[in-house]
C-alpha positions in Angstrom: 26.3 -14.2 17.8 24.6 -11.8 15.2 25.0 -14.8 12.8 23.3 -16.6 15.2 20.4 -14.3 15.7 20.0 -13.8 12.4 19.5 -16.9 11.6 17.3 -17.5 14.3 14.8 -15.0 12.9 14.2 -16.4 9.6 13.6 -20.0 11.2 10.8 -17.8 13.5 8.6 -16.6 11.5 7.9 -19.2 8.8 7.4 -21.4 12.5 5.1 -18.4 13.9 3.3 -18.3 9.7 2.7 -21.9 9.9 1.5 -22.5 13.3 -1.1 -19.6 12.6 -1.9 -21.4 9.4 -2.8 -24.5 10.9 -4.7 -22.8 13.7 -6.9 -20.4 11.4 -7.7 -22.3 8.4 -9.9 -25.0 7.6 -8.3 -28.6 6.7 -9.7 -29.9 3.3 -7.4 -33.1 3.3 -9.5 -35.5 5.5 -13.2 -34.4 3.2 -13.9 -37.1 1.5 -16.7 -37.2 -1.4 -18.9 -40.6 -0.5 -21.4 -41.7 -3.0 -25.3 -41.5 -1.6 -27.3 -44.5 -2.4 -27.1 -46.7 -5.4 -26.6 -45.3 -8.7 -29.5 -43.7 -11.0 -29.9 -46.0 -14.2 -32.8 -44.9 -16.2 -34.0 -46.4 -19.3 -31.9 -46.8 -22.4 -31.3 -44.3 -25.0 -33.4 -41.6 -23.5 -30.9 -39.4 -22.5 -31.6 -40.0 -18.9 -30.4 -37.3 -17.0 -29.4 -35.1 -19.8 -30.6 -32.2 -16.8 -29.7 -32.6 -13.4 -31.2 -30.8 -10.0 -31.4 -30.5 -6.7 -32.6 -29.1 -4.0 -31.5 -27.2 -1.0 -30.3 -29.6 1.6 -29.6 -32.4 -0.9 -32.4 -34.5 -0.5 -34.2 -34.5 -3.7 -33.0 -34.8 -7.0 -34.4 -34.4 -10.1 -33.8 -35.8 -13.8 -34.9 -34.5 -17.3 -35.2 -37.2 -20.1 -36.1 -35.3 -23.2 -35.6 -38.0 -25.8 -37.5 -40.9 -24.7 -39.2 -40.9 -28.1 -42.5 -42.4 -29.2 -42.4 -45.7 -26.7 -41.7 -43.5 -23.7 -42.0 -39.7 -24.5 -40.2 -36.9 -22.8 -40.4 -36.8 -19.0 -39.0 -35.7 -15.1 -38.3 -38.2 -12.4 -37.6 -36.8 -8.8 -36.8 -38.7 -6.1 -36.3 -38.0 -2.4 -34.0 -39.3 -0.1 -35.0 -41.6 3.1 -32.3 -42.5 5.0 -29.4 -43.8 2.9 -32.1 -44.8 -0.3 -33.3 -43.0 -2.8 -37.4 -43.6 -4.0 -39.6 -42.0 -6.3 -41.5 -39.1 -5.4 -44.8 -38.9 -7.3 -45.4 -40.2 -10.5 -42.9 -39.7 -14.1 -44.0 -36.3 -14.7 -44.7 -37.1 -18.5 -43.8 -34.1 -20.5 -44.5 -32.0 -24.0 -42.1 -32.8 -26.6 -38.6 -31.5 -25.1 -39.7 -31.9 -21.8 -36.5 -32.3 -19.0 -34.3 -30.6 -21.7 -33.5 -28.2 -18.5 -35.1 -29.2 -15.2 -34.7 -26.8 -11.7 -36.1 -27.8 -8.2 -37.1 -25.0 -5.7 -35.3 -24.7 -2.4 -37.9 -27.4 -0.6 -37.9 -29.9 -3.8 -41.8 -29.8 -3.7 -41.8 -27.2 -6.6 -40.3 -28.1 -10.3 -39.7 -26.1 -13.3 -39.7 -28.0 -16.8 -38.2 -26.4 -19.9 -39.7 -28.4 -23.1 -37.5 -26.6 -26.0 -39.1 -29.1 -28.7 -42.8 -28.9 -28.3 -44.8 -27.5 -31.0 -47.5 -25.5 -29.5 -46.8 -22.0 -31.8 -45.0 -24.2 -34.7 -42.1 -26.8 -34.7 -40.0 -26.4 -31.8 -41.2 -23.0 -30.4 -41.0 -24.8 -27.1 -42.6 -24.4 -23.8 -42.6 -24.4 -19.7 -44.2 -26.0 -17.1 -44.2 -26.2 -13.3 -45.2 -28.7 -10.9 -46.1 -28.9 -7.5 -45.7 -32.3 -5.2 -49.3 -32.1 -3.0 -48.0 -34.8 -1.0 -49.0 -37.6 -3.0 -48.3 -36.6 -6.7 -47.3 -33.9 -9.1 -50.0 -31.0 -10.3 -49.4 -28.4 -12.4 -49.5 -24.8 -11.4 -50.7 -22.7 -14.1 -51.1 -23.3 -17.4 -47.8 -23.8 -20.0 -46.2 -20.9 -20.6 -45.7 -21.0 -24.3 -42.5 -19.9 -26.8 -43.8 -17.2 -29.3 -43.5 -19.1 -32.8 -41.5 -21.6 -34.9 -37.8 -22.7 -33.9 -37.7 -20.4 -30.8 -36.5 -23.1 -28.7 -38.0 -21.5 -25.2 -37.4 -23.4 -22.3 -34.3 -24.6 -23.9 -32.2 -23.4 -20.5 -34.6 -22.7 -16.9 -34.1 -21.3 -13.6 -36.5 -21.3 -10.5 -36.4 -19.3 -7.4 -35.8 -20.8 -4.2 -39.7 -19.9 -2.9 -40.7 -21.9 -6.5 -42.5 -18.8 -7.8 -40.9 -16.9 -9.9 -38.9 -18.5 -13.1 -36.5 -17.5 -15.8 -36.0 -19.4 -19.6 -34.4 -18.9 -22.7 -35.2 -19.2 -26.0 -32.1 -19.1 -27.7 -32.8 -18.8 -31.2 -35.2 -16.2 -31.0 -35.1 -13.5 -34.1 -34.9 -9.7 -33.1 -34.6 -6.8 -34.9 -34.2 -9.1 -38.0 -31.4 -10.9 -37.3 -31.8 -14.5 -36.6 -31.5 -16.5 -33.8 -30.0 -13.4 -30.8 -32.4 -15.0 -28.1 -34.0 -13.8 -25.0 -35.0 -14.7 -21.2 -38.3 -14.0 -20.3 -38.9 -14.3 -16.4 -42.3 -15.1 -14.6 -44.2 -15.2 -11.3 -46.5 -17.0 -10.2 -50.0 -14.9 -8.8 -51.7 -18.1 -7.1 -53.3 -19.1 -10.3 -51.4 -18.4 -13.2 -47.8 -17.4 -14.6 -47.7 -13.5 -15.4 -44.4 -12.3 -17.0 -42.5 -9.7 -15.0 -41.0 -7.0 -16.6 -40.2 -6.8 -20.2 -38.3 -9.6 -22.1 -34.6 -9.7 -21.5 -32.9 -9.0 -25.0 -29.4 -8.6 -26.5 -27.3 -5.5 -27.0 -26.7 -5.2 -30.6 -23.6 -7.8 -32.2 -25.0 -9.9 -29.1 -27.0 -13.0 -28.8 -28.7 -14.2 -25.2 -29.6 -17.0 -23.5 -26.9 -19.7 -24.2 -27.3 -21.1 -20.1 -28.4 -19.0 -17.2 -29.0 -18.8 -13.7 -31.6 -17.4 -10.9 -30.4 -16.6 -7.4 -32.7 -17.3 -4.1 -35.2 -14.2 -4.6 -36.0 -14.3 -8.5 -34.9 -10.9 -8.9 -31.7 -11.2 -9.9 -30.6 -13.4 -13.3 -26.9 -14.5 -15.1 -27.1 -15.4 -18.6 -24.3 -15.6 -21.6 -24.1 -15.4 -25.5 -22.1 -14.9 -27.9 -20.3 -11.4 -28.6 -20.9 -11.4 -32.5 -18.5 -8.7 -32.9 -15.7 -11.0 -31.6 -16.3 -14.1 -33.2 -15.7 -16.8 -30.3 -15.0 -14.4 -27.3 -18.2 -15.0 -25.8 -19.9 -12.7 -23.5 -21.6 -12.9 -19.8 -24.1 -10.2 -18.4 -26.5 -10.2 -14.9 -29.5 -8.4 -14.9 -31.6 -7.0 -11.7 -35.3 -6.4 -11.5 -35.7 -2.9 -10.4 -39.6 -3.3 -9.6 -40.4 -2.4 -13.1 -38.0 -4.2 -15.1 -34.6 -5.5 -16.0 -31.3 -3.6 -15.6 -28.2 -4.3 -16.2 -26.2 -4.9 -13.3 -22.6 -4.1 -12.8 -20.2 -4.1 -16.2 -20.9 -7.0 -19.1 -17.9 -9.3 -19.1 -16.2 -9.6 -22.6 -14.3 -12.7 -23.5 -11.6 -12.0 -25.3 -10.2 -13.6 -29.0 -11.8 -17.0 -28.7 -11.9 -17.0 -25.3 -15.2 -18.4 -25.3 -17.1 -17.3 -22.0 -20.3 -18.2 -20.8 -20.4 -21.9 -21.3 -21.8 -22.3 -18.1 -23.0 -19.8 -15.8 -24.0 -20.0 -11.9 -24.9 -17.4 -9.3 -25.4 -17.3 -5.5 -28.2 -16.5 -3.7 -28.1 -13.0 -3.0 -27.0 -12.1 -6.5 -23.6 -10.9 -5.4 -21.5 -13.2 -6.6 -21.0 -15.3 -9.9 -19.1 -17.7 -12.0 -18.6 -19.1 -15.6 -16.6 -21.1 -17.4 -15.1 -20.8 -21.3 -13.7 -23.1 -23.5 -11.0 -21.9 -25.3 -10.0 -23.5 -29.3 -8.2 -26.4 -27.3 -10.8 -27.1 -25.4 -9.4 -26.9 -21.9 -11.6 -25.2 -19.7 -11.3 -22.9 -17.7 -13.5 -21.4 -14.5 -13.7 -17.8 -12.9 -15.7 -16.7 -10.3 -16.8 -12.5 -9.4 -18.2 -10.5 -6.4 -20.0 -7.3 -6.8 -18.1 -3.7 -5.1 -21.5 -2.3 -5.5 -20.5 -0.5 -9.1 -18.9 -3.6 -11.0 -18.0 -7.3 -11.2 -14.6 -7.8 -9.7 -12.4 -11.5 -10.0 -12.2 -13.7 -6.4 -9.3 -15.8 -6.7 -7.2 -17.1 -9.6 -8.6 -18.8 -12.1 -9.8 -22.2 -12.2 -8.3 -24.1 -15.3 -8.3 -28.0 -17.1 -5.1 -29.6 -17.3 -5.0 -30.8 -20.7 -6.8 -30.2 -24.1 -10.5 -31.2 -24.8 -10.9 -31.6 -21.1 -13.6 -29.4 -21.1 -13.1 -28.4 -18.1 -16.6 -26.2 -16.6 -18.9 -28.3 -19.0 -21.5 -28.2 -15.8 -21.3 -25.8 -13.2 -23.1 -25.6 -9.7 -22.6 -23.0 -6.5 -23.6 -22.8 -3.4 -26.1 -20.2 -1.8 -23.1 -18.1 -0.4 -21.2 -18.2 -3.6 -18.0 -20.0 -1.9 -18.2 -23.9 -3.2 -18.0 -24.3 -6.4 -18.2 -27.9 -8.5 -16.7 -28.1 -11.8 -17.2 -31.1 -14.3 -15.2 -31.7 -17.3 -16.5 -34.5 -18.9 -13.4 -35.0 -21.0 -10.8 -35.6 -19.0 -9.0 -38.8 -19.3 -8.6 -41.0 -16.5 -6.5 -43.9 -16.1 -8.4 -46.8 -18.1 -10.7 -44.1 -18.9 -10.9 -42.2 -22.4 -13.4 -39.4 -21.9 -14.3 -41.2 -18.6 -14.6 -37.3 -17.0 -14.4 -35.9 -13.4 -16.2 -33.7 -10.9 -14.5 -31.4 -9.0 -15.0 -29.5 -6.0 -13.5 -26.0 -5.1 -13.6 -24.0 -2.0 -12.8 -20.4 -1.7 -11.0 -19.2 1.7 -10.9 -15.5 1.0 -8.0 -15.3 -0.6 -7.8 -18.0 -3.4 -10.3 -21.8 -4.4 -8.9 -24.4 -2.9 -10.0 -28.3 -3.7 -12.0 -29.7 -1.4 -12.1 -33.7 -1.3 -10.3 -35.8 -4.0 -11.7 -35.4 -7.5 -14.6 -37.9 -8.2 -14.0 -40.0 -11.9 -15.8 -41.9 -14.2 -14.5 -45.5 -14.4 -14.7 -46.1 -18.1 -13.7 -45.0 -21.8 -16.9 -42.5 -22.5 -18.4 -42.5 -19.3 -18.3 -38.4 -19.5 -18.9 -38.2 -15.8 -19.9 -34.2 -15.1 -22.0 -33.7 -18.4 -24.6 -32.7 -16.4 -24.4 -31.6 -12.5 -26.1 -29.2 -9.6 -24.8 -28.2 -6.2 -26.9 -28.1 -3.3 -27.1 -24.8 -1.5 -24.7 -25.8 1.5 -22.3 -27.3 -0.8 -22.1 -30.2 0.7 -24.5 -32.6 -1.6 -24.3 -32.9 -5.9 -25.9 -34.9 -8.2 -23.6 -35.6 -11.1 -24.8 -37.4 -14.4 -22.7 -39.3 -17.5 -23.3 -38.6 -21.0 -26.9 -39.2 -21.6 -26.1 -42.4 -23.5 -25.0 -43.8 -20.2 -28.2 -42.9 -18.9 -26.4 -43.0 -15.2 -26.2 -40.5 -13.1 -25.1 -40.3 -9.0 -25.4 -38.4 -6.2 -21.9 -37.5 -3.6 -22.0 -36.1 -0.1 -18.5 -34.8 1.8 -17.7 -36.6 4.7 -17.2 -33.5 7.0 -19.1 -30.6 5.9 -17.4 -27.6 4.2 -19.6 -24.9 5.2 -19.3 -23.4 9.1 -23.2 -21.8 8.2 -25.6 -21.9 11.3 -28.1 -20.6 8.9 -27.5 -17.1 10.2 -24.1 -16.7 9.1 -22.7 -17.2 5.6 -19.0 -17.7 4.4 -17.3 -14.3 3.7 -16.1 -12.3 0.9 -12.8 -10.4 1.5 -11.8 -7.9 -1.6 -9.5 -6.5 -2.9 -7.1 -9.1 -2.0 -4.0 -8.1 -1.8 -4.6 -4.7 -1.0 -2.5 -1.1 -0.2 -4.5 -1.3 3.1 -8.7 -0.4 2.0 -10.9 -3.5 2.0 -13.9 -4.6 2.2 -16.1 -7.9 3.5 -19.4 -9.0 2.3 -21.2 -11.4 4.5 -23.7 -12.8 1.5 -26.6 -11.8 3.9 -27.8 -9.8 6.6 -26.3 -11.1 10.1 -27.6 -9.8 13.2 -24.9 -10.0 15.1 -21.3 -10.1 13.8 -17.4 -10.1 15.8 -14.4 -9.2 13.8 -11.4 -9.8 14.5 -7.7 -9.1 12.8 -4.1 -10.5 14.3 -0.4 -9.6 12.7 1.6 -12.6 11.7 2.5 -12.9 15.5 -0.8 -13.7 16.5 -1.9 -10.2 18.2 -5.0 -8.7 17.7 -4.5 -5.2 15.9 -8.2 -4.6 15.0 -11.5 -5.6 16.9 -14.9 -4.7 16.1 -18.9 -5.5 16.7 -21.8 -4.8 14.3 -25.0 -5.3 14.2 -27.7 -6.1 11.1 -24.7 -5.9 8.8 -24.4 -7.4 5.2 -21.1 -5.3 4.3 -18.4 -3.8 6.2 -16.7 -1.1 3.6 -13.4 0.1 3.6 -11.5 -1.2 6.5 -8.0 -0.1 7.0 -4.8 -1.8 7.7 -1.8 0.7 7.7 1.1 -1.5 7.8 2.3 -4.1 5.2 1.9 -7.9 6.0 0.1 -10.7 6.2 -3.0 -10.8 8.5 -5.7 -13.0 9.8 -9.5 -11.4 10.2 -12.0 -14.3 11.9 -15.4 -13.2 11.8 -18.1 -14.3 14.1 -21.4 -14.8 15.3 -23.0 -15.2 18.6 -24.6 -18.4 17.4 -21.3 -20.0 17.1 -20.6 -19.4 13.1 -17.0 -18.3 11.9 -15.0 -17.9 9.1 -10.9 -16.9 9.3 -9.6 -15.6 5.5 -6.2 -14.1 5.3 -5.2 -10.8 4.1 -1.8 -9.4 2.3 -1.1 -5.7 2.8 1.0 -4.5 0.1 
């Protein structure tokens, strides 16, 4: 009979672990990425859609095409959606030399930032930015250009706009400082109703650093992600976020290091409320890899494993785009092989459910040798819409929408943040903004409820306790019907 029981008891509770499984988390399987509209096919050899972006809700896109040479020139195309077609909104937004070399849309798509890295304003290739405004009709300029400093600066070589369209971020990349050639910096602007003033000082490199490789803005404009190189580790790569602190730009949290060739910062993304980031890193083989961070309020801390390619050169984390709350990632690595594809490339999609990223609707592919699908690509701020391009030559790009949607937001509640995970019993939740109302509740393995609480005008709950060791569900919700269920392990 003890034989009997104890078997019994092992068959329970992976019964009682799967059944709470299936009831608390969300099911991925049935999301299916379904391509929206016909595909974008620009003109030949103009590296059409070399930038990608797009807007909140995932109904305007836009396209740089910095190479269109004499015959065409550099230039942006947006369009909107209506219904299930795409159409032009405004006129080709023709460009300074460079111009669409990095393109970013504001959260409404009727504002658009336009790095032109090759003009020549202060000497060959000091480059420039622009922004646009859609009046209804067409595209005006706001402000004048805002202009690199002098020769080979390459500003406006990477750009980032806030989700209001007045404030921006660029990089010049090969800016000289302090003698030494080509360290970079991000300058950051807002807009005053007639012209762009710079705010705060220019963001520049600690020394045996350079700045401004790729960066990113969140939703505010007071909070930036850039990367470089770490000159002291030749290869290792280096990733840093800055806040504005109404005067000018601090550091925030610790700088990340790569480490031996690690390579970090190829790509860099951050969500809305500056909390929580990601970047990617090609190592010597060239398979990629992904990591995403939340910040404890003192320093950058790792959510989740880490994302990696499955084979060499896949370049896994070439492009990189997040949602607002900083829980959907998509990843392209435009060398990943495909069958009867060489280089034909992929975009993937990865969801994070408080404890680990999990894939989220089958991995979208090019269909041919050197298609290079995921060279360039942006995330709309639900997660739920991206624009994904092919190697410029290809001059292709699409847009994909999920066939169920992946975020439970109301637009009052955001997907959570539960760290550290696992934990000896402390943890904490951030909400990605303030909620006004917010139900928490955590049940043991056998489905009882061992911790109930209620808040109100919360953005972080610190240091929650769970004395005994296990595994344990917490479902958060609102009174407008939003909820998110992660799962904890108490060591």
């Amino acid at each position: 009979m003890r034989a009997q029981l104890h078997i019994q008891k092992h068959v329970l509770i992976p019964l009682l672990l799967f059944s709470l499984i299936l009831l608390f988390s969300s099911t991925l399987s049935a999301q299916t990425w379904n391509q929206l509209g016909v595909d974008f096919v620009g003109p030949p050899h103009v590296d059409f859609a070399k930038a990608v972006s797009i807007n909140a809700n995932g109904n305007t896109v836009a396209f740089g095409l910095p190479k269109g040479g004499t015959s065409i020139g550099s230039r942006v195309q947006i369009f909107n959606l209506n219904g299930t077609n795409w159409s032009q909104k405004g006129s080709t937004i023709i460009s300074s030399l460079g111009g669409g070399e990095s393109v970013s849309l504001s959260a409404d798509g009727n504002i658009v930032c336009i790095g032109a890295n090759a003009s020549g304003t202060n000497g060959s290739n000091s480059g420039l930015v622009q922004v646009y405004q859609f009046n209804g009709t067409d595209w005006q300029q706001m402000g004048s250009n805002v202009l690199g400093d002098s020769t080979g600066d390459s500003f406006g070589s990477k750009v980032a706009i806030s989700s209001d369209g007045n404030t921006f971020a660029a990089s010049a990349p090969k800016v000289d400082y302090n003698s030494v050639p080509d360290v970079g910096h991000v300058r950051i602007y807002n807009y005053n109703g007639t012209n762009w003033i710079q705010k705060g000082g220019p963001i520049v490199p600690k020394a045996d650093r350079t700045l401004g490789i790729t960066l990113d803005m969140d939703a505010t404009g007071n909070t930036i992600i850039t990367s470089g190189a770490n000159r002291a580790i030749n290869g290792a790569g280096a990733v840093i976020v800055y806040a504005f602190n109404g005067t000018d730009w601090v550091q925030k949290g610790q700088e990340i290091l790569g480490v031996g060739t690690e390579g970090i910062g190829r790509e860099v993304a951050i969500s809305a409320d500056g909390n929580i980031i990601a970047y990617s890193s090609f190592s010597s083989a060239r398979t990629g890899q992904v990591r995403a961070f939340t910040f404890n309020g003192t320093d950058w801390i790792q959510i989740g494993s880490a994302m990696d390619g499955e084979n060499n050169n896949d370049l896994f984390g070439c492009s990189l785009g997040m949602s607002a709350n900083g829980t959907i990632l998509a990843i392209g690595a435009n060398g990943v092989n495909v069958t009867g594809g060489l280089q034909a490339g992929t975009v993937t999609v990865n969801q994070f459910d408080g404890t680990d990223w999990n894939q989220a609707g089958q991995v979208v592919t090019g269909n041919v040798n050197f298609d290079m699908l995921g060279s360039a690509l942006a995330l709309s701020s639900d997660g739920n819409t991206y624009v994904a391009a092919q190697a410029p030559s290809k001059a292709t790009a699409f847009v994909y929408r999920i066939s169920q949607p992946l975020s439970l937001d109301d637009n009052k509640f955001s997907k959570i943040t539960l760290f550290p995970n696992p934990t000896n019993g402390s943890f904490s939740l951030s909400l990605g903004h303030q909620a006004e109302t917010l139900n928490l509740n955590i049940f043991n393995m056998l489905g009882q409820v061992v911790l109930s609480k209620s808040y109100t005008s919360v953005e972080r709950i610190e240091k929650l306790s769970l004395e005994d060791p296990g595994l344990y569900f917490i479902k958060v919700s609102n009174s407008n019907g939003g909820s998110q269920t992660l799962r904890l392990l108490v060591n």
